[in-house]
N, C-alpha and C positions, 0 to 999 in steps of 0.2 A: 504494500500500500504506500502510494505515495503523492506528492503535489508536484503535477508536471509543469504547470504552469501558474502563472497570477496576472492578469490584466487590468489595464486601470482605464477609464474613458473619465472626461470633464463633459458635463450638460450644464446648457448656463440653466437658470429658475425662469426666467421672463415674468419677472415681479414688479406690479407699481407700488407694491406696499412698503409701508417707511412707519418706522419706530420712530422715539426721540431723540436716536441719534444720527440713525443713516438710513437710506433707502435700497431695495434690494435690484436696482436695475441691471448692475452690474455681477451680480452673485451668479456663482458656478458650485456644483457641487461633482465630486470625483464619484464614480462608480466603481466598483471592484468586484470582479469576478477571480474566485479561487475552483483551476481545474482539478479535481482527483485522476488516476486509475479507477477509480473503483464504480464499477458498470453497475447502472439498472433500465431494467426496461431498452437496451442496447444503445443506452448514452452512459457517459461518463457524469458521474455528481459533480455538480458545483455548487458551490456556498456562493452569496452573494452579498452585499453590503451597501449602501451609501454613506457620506460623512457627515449624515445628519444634515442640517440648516444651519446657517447664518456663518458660516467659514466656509472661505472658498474651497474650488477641487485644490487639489496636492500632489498631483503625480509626478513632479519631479523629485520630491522626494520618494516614494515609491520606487519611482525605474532606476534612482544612482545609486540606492542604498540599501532599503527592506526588501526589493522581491528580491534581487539578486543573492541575499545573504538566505533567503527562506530557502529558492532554488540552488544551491549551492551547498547545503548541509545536508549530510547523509539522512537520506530518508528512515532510515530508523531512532534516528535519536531524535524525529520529530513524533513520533509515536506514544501511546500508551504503554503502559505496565503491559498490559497484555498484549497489546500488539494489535488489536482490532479496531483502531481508529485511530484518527489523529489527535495529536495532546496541543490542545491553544497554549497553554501555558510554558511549553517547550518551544513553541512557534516564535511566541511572545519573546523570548530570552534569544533564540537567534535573531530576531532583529532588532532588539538594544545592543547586539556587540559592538563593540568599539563607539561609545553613544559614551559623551561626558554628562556628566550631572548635571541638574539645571536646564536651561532652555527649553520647556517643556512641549510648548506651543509649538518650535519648531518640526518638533516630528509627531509629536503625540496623536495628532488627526491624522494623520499616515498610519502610522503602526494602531491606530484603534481600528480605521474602518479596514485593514487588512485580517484583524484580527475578528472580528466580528462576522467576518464573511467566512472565515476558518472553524467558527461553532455552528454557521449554517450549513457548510457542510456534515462537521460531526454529527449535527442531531440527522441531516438525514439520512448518514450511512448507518444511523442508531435506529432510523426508523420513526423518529420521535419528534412531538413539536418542539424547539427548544426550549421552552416555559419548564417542557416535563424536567428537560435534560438537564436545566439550571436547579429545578428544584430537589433533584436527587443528588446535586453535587452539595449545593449550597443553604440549602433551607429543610435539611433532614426527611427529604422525600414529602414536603405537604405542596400538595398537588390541588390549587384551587380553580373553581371554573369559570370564574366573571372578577373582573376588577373595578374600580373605579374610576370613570374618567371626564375629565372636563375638557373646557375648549379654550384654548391660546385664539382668542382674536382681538374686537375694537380695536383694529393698525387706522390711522388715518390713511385714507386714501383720496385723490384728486374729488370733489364732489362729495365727499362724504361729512355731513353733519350729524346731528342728534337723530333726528330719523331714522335718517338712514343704520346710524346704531344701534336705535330700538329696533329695524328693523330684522338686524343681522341675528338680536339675542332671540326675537321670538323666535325667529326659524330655529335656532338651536336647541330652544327650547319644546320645540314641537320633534325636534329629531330628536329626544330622550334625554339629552344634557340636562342639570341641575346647577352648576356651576361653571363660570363665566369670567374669563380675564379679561382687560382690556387695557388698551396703551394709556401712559399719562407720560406728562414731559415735553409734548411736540405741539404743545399750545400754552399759551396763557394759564396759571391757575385756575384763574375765575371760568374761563372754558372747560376748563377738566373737573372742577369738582360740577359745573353742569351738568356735563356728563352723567359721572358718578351718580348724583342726585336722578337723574330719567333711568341709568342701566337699575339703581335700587327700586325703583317704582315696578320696575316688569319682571326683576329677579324675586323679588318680595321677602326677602334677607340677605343681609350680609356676610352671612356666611356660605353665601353662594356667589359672593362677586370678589374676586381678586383685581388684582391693579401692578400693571410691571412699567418700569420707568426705563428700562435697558439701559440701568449703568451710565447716566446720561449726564447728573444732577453735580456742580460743586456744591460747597460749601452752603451756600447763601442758600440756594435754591433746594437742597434736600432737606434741611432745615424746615424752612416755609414751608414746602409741601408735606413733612410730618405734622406740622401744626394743624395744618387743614384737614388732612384724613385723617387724624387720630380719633375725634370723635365715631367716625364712620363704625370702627372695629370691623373692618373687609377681613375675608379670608386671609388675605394675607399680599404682602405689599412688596412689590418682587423687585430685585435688580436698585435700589435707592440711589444706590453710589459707584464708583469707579471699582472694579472686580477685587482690586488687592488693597484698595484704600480702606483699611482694617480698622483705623483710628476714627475716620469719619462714621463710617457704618456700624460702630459703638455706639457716637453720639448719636446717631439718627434713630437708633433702638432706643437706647434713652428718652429721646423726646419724643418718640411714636408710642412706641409701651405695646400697641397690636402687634399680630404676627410677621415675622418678616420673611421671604426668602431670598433664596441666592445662590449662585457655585455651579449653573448655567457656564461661566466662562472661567472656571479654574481645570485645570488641565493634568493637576498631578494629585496626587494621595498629599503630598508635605506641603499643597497649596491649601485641603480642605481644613487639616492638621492645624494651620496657620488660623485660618477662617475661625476656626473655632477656637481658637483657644486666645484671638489678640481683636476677634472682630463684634465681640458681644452677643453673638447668638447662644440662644437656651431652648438647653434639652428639652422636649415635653411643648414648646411656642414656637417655635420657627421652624423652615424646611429648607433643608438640603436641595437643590438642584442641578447634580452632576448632569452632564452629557457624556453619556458612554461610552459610544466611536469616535468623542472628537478628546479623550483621556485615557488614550494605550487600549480602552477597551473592557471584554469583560473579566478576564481573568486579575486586572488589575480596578476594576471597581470592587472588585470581592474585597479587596485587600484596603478599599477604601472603606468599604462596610463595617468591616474588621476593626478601622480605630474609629470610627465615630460611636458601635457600639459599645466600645472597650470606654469609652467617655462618657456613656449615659445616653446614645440616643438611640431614640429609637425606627425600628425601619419602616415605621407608619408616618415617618417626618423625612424618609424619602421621596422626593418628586422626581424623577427623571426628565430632564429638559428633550423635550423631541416627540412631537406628535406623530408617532410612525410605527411600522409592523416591529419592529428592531427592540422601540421601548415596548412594545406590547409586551411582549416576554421578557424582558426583563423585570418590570413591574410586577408578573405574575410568580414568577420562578424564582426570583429573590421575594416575595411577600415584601412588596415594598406601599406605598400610602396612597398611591395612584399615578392615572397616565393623561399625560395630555393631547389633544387630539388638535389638529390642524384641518378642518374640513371647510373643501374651498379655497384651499390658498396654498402656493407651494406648487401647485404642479403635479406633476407624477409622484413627485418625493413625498405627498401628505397623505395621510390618514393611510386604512387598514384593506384590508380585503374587501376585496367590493360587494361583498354580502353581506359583510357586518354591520350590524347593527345594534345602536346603542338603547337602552333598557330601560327606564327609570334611574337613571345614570349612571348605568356597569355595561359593561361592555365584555360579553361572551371571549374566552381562551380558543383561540381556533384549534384543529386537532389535526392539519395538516403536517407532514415530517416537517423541520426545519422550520425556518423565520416565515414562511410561506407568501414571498412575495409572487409564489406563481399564482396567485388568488387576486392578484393586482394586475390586470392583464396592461395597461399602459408600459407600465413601470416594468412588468416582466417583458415588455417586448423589447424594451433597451437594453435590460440585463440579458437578453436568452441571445441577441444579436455577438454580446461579446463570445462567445464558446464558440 
């Protein structure tokens, strides 16, 4: 058994949507196809991957560095104990050789979504959806059938006002959603708490509407808008400040006092490590928001799991940044606090199988082998092109 191959393709998004700090006109996301040996149905398996949203594709690190080192190590020592599948985690280690400390950004969304395509294979030469396969590695075999999931939306886009924003939560809330994020930062206060004030009217509690600022905010400005939302007590008030500005995003928890999240754009285990231990978040009130494939991936989120637990937290105060089939299973197979969903926006690269469907706002574990993006036929048609 072996990996004969790894290719990498860039898709731009073609997005008019714009947070409060950038717009996505210019976004590309990398695709990764990993080839096995190992035959079904008279094809060769492949695992497949995207790098998520909001960082660009990355395949030049990929082609001078990671594939070469993955293709180039003797195919057994990327193996299991037993021999009958491929091991991520030995994968994972031949493409950190000769990788200095530090810099994490620079390769970590390379070696994540390389690596995350390497468990889509294993779970399907396992036969298995990967939710199963993570929860028998990592979550003592508890095998659940539905998760919880909300909706990352309210982006400003060209034309769009309040309306228009009530108009986007009812539909989501007619397609099963209960819970509702929306951008702040990319207007006026007095425009944004308007907002807030009409999304609370059609959500009809606060603990169904979140609010993310994308790390947007100095000083002055994060400040002011904890004063104004604080009253609100929103689900939870994501991204306030600069990713590693650890000192401000204390004080912003101090004078917001509601839930905060964050960690969307940290990239290493010793960046969450940090986060928590010099940036004010509390066990039990805030949430975590790694991105998987865009931080080494998953055999190194385990290890991120591993110190925040070791801290007091808990994995119900995990949010997985990324509305897509990748988090789906993750969120299920680590029992982690829920998943976000991206419906409607992104392209190919958003939401789940094109059957899925959301519930009273849980969303069904599909039971196809692997991440089953073949259940995504757009999106499978650009990955099934690279093999």
């Amino acid at each position: 058994m072996r990996i004969v191959d790894i290719r990498e393709t860039a898709i731009p998004l073609k997005s008019t949507l714009r947070n409060a700090v950038f717009d996505f006109s210019e976004m590309t996301t990398s695709v990764v196809a990993v080839i096995t040996d190992v035959m079904r149905d008279g094809k060769p398996v492949a695992g497949f991957a995207f790098n998520s949203t909001g960082r660009y594709a990355c395949g030049a690190q990929m082609r001078d560095r990671f594939i070469p080192r993955v293709l180039k190590a003797n195919p057994d020592t990327l193996l299991s104990a037993a021999g009958d599948n491929l091991d991520p985690q030995k994968i994972l280690a031949a493409m950190m050789q000769r990788e200095k400390p530090g810099g994490h950004t620079e390769r970590s969304v390379a070696i994540g979504t390389i690596e995350v395509a390497c468990w889509d294979a294993v779970a399907k030469i396992a036969g298995k959806p990967l939710h199963r396969v993570l929860a028998e590695r990592y979550n003592d075999g508890k095998v659940i059938d539905k998760i919880p999931c909300y909706v990352g939306g309210g982006w400003y886009e060209p034309g769009k006002g309040i309306p228009e924003l009530l108009d986007e939560i009812r539909e989501k809330l007619d397609q099963g959603y209960h819970v509702m994020k929306i951008k702040v930062g990319g207007a006026a206060i007095a425009d944004d708490i308007a907002r807030v004030e009409a999304s609370l009217k059609i959500v009809q509690s606060s603990q169904h509407l979140a609010v993310d600022a994308n790390a947007g905010f100095n000083r002055e400005r994060a400040l002011a808008y904890a004063k104004a939302l604080a009253p609100y007590q929103l689900k939870w008030f994501e991204e306030p400040t600069d990713p590693l500005g650890y000192e401000l995003l204390n004080e912003f928890i101090a004078h917001y006092g509601a839930a905060v999240g964050t960690g969307e754009n940290l990239f290493s285990t010793q960046d969450v490590e940090n986060l928590i231990t010099f940036g004010g978040m509390r066990a039990g009130v805030d949430f975590i928001q790694i991105d998987v494939p865009q931080s080494y991936g998953i055999v190194q989120f385990s290890r991120t799991l591993e110190l925040l637990e070791r801290r007091g937290w808990s994995r119900q105060s995990v949010l997985p940044h990324g509305g897509n089939q990748m988090t789906l299973h993750l969120v299920g197979g680590f029992g982690l606090g829920g998943c976000e969903a991206y419906p409607g926006v992104f392209g190919i690269f958003a939401g789940f199988a094109d059957d899925a469907k959301v519930e009273n706002g849980y969303l069904k574990l599909p039971d196809r082998p692997g991440i089953g993006f073949e259940a995504q036929n757009q999106l499978y048609a650009a990955m099934r092109a690279m093999v």
